[in-house]
C-alpha positions as CSV (number, residue, x, y, z in Angstrom):
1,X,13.3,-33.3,-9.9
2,X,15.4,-30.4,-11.6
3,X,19.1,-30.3,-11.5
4,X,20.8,-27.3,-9.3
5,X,22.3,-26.3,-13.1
6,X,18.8,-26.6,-14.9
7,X,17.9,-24.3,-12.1
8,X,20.4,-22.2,-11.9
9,X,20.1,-21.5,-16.2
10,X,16.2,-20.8,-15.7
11,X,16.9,-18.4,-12.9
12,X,19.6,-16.8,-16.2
13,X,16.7,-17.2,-18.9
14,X,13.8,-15.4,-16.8
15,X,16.2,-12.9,-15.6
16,X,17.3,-11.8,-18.7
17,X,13.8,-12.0,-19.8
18,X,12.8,-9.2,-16.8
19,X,15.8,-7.3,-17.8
20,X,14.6,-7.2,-21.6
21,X,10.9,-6.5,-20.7
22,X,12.2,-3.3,-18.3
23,X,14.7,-2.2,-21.4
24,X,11.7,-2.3,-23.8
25,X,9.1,-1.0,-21.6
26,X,11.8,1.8,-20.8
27,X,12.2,2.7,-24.5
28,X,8.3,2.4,-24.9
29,X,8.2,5.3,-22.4
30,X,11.0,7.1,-24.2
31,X,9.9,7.3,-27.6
32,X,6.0,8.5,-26.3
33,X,7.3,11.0,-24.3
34,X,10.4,12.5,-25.9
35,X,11.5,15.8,-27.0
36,X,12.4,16.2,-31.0
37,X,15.7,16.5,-30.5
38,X,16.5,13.8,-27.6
39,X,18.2,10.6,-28.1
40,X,17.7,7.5,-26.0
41,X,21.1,7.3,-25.1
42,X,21.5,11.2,-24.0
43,X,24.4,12.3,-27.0
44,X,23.3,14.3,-29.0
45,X,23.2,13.6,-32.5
46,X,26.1,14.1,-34.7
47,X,26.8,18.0,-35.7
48,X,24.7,19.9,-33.2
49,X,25.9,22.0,-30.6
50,X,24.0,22.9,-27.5
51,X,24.1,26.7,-27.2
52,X,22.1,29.4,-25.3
53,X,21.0,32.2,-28.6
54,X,19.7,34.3,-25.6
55,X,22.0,33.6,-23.1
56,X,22.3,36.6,-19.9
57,X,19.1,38.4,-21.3
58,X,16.9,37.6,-18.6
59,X,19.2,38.2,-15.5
60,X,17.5,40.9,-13.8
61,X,19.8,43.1,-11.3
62,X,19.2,42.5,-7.8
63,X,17.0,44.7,-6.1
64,X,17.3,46.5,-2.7
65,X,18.8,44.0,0.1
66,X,17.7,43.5,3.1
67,X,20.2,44.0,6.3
68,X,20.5,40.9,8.0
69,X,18.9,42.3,11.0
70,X,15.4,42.8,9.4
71,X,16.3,38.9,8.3
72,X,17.2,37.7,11.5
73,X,13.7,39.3,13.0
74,X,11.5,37.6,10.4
75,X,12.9,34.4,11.2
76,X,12.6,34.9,14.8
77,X,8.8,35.7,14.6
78,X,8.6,32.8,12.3
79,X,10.3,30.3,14.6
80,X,8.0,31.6,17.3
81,X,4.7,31.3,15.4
82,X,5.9,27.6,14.6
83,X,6.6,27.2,18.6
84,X,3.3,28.8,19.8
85,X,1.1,26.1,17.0
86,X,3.6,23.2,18.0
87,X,3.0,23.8,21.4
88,X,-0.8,24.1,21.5
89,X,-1.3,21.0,19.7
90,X,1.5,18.9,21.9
């Protein structure tokens, strides 16, 4: 018969032997589908500096607003389109 300690220190050995299968099958998945530049641990490596070079370039200027009434009457024939086909199938 095993002891509640022989037990209890097999329960230990397995579960640190799941915990180092998920930790290797973890970095398995890192290292085939990492970036160049990525790290396991998420730092970056010593030296670099994240930065944008093209920063604000692509921010195009809003065009023409709608008034909130137009807004208010899309939603409204919306929600009652999505009423009417609820309703038919109920």
């Amino acid at each position: 018969m095993i002891d509640f300690w022989q037990a209890l220190v097999l329960v230990g050995i397995v579960s640190i032997a799941i915990l180092g299968g998920v930790f290797v099958g973890a970095y398995a998945v890192f290292r085939t589908k990492r970036e160049s530049h990525e790290s396991f641990t998420g730092k970056p490596a010593k030296g670099e500096v994240f930065s944008i070079d093209n920063w604000g370039e692509d921010i195009e200027e809003p065009g023409e607003v709608e008034p909130p009434e137009v807004i208010q009457r899309r939603n409204n024939d919306f929600v009652d389109q999505f009423a009417a086909k609820i309703g038919g199938n109920a």
